[in-house]
C-alpha positions as CSV (number, residue, x, y, z in Angstrom):
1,X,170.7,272.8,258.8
2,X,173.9,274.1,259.9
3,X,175.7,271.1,258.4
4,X,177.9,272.6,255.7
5,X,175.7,276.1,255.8
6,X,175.8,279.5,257.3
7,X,173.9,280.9,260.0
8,X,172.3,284.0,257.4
9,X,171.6,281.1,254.9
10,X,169.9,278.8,257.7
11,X,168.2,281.5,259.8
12,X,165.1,282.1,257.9
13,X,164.7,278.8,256.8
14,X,164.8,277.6,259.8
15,X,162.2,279.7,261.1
16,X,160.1,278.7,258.1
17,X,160.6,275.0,258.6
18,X,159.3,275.2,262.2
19,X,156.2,276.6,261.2
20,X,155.9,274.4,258.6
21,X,156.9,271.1,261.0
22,X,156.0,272.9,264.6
23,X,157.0,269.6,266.6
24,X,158.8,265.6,265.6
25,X,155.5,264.5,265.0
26,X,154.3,266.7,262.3
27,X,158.2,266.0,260.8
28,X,157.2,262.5,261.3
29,X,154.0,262.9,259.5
30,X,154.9,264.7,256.3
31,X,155.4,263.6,252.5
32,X,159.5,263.6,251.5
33,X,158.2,265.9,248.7
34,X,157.0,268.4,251.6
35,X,160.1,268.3,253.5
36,X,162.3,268.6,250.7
37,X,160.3,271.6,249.2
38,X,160.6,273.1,252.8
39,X,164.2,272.9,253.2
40,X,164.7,274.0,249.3
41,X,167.9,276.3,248.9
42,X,169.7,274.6,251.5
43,X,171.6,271.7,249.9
44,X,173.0,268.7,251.1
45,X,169.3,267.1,250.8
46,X,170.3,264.0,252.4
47,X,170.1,265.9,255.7
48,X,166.5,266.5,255.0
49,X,165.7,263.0,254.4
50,X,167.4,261.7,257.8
51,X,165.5,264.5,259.6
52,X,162.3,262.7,258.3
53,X,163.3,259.5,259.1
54,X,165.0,260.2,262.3
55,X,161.3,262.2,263.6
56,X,159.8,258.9,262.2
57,X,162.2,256.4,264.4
58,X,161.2,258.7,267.4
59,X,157.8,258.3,267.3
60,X,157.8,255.2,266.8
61,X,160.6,254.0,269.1
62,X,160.8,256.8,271.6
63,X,157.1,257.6,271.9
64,X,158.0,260.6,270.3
65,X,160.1,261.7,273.0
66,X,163.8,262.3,271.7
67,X,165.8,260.1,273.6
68,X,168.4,261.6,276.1
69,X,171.1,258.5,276.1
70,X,174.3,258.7,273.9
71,X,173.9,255.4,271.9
72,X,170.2,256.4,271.4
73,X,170.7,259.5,270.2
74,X,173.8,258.2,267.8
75,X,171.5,255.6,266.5
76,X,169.1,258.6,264.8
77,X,169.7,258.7,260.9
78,X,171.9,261.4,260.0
79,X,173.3,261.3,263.7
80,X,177.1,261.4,263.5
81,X,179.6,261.4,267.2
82,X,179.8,265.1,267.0
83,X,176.2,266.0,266.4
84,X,175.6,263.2,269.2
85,X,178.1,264.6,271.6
86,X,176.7,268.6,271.0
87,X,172.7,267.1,271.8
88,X,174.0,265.1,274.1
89,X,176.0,267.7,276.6
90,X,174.1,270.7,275.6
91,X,170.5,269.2,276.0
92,X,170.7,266.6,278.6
93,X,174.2,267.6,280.4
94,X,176.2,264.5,279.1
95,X,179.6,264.7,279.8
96,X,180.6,263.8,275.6
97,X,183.2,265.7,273.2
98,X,182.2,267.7,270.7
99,X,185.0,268.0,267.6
100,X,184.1,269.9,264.0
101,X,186.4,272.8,262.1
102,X,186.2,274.7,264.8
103,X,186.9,273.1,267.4
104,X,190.4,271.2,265.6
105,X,191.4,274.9,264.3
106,X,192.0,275.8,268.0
107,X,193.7,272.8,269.3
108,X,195.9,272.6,266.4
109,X,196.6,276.1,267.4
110,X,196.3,275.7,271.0
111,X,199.1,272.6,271.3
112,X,200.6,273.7,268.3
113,X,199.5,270.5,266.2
114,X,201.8,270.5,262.7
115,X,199.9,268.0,261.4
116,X,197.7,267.5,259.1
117,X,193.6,268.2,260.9
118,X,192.5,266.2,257.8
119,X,194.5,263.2,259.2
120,X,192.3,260.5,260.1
121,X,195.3,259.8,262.9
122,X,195.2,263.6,263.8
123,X,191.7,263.8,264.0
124,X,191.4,260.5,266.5
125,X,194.0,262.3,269.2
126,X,191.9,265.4,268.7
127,X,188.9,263.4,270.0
128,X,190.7,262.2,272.9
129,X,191.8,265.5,273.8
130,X,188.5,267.2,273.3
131,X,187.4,263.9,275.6
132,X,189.9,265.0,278.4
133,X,188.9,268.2,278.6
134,X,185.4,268.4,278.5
135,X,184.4,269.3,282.3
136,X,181.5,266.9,284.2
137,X,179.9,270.8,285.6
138,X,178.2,272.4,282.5
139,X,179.7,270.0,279.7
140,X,177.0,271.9,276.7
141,X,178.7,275.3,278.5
142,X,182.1,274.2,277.8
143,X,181.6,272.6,274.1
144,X,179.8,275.8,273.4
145,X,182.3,278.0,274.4
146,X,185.0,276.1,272.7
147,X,183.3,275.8,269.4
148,X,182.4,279.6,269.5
149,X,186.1,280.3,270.3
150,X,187.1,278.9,266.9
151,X,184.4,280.4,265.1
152,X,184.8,284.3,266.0
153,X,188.3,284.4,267.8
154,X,190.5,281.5,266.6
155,X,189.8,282.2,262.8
156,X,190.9,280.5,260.4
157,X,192.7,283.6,258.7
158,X,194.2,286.8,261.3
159,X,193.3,285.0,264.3
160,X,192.2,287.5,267.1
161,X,194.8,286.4,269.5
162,X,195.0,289.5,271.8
163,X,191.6,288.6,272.1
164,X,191.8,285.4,273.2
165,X,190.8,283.8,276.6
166,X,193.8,281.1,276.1
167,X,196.4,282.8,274.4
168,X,198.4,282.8,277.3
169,X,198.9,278.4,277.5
170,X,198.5,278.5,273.2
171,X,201.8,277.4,272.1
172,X,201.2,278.3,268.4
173,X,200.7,282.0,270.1
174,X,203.5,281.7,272.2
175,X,205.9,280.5,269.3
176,X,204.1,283.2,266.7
177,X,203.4,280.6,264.1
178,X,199.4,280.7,264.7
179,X,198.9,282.1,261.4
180,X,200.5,278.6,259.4
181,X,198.3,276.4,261.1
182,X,196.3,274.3,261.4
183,X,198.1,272.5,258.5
184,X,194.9,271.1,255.7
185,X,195.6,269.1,253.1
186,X,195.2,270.8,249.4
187,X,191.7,271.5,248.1
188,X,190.4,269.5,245.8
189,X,190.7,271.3,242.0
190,X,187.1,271.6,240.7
191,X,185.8,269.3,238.1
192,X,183.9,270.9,235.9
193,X,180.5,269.4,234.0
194,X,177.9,270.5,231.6
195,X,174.7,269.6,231.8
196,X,172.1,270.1,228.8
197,X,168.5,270.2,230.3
198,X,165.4,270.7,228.6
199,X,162.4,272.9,228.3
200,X,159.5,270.8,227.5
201,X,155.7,272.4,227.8
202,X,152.8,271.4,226.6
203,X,149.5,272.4,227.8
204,X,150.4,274.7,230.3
205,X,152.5,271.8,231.6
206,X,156.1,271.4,231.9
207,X,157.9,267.9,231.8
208,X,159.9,267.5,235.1
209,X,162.1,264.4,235.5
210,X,162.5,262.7,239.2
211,X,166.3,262.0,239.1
212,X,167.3,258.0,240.1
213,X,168.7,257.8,243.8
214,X,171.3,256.4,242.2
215,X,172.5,259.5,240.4
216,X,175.5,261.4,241.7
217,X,174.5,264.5,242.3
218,X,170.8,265.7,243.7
219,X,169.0,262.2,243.7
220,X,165.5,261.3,244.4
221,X,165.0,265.5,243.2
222,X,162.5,266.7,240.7
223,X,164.5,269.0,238.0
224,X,164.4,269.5,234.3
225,X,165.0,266.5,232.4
226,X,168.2,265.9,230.6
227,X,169.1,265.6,227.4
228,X,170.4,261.9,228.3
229,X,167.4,261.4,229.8
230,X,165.4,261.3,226.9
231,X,165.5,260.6,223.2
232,X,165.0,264.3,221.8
233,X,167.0,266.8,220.3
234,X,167.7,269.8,222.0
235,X,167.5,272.9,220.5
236,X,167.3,276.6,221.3
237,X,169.3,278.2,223.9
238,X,167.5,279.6,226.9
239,X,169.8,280.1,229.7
240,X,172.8,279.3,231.4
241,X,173.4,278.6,234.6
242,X,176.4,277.6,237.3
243,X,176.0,275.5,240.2
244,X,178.6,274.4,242.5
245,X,178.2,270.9,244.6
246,X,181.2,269.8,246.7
247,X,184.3,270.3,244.8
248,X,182.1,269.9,241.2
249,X,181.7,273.0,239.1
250,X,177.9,272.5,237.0
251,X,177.8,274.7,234.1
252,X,173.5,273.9,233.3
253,X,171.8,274.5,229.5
254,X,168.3,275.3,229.4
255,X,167.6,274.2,226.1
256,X,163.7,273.8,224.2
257,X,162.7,270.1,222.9
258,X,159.9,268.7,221.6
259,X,157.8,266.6,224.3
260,X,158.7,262.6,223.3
261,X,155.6,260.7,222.0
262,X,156.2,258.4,225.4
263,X,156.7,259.2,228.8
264,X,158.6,257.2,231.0
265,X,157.5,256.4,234.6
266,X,160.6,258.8,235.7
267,X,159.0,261.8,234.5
268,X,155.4,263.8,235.1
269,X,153.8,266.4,233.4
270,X,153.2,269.3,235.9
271,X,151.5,272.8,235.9
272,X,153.5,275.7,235.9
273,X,152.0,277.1,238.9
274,X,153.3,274.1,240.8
275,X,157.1,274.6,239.4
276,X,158.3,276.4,242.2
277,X,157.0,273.5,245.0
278,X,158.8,271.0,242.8
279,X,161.9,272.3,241.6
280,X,163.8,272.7,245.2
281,X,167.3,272.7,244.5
282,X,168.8,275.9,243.8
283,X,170.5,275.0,240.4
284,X,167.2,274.5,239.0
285,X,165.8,278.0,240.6
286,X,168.8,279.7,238.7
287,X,167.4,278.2,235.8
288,X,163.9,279.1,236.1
289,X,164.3,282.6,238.2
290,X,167.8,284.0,236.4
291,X,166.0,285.9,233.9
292,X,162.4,286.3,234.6
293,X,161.7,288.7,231.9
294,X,162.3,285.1,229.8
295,X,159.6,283.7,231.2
296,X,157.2,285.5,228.6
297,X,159.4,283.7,226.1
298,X,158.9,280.6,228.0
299,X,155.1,280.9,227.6
């Protein structure tokens, strides 16, 4: 969950999930609808899906036990080297590297790296470094400490240096140029889209849409249908709303149509009562929760 998200977003969701999927086997056991509507407001929904499958692959390859080796744990879906190496050393005591932002920020600063972190180059010495120094005694102590050291000491704007348990062997301290680094490539300018999605009721129903998993952005996720979707003409203007997804800007149109005399197998008619569990991601909750005084227009 923390993948790309803060700790205040994740906290309470994370309490909730647990509740919700108390141990791998209930994760194991549930619907993709039921995960997804539990980790709704999160993003990234991919991650939700590999959570699934990887409680799945444990019980029924690991006796639903998670398994304690390096290549077993790296095998799990959604299982990358660093989330490998942070299970690995802080749960079982493997001696393995951990590397994210974090942890590059402070070696860039540390040995005074001028390179660019994004550097696929850079960011293989920083593994071998990080490979080197990781103790055998307490490795999950060490990768701990180092990746809370970039995240509320070594930050990435007005570092806390005087602060700072390594200051005194950090070259970029030493040689006061810890404020330019590390070095990161340009971000990415935002692309901007505009999406026109419909409000289609009938019956005390609403037409939701399950988007392809071959769509670019949010797919295999109920939402409102859009206008390319179907063959309808949109009409009045509900609401507006702005989403942001990677370096993508989504300026979405909540606009009325007529229900279509056919339905295709994409889409479901579902009561409004049930809008909520369906529509997880949070640029359809703008939609639906921006103005709820609308919602009498809606009606």
């Amino acid at each position: 969950m923390l993948q790309q998200t803060t700790v205040a977003a994740v906290a309470p969701k994370f309490e909730r999930f647990l509740a919700r999927f108390p141990d791998i086997s209930a994760l194991a056991a549930a619907s993709e609808d039921d995960v997804l509507s539990a980790w709704a407001g999160l993003g990234y929904y991919s991650r939700a899906r590999n959570l699934r499958a990887a409680a799945q692959k444990i019980v029924h390859e690991h006796a639903g036990r998670f398994p304690s080796t390096y290549e077993s744990i790296l095998s799990l879906p959604g299982v990358g080297r660093y989330t490998a190496g942070a299970i690995g050393s802080i749960a079982f005591g493997l001696r393995l590297p951990v590397l994210d932002g974090n942890v590059m920020r402070v070696f860039s600063r540390w040995f005074a790296v001028r390179d660019n972190i994004k550097n696929a180059a850079v960011q293989k010495k920083f593994w071998s470094v990080a490979e080197k120094l990781v103790p055998p005694d307490r490795p999950g102590d060490w990768n701990q400490a180092l990746m809370e050291l970039g995240a509320t000491v070594c930050l990435p704007e007005n570092p806390k240096c005087p602060e700072c348990p390594v200051s005194r062997s950090c070259l970029a301290f030493r040689r006061k140029i810890q404020d330019r680094l590390p070095v990161v490539s340009a971000r990415k300018e935002a692309v901007d889209l505009r999406w026109t999605c419909l409000w289609i009721k009938k019956n005390g129903k609403v037409l939701l849409w399950r988007r392809s998993k071959d769509e670019h952005f949010l797919k295999g996720l109920w939402g409102f249908p859009e206008a390319r979707h179907l063959s309808v003409k949109p009409e009045g203007l509900i609401k507006t709303a702005s989403h942001s997804i990677t370096h993508h800007l989504i300026t979405a149109e909540l606009r009325r149509a007529k229900a279509p005399n056919k339905i295709p197998a994409q889409a479901a008619w579902i009561d409004r009562v049930d809008l909520e569990r369906y529509l997880v991601s949070s640029l359809w909750t703008k939609l639906w929760n921006k103005n709820k005084r609308a919602r009498g227009v809606l009606w």
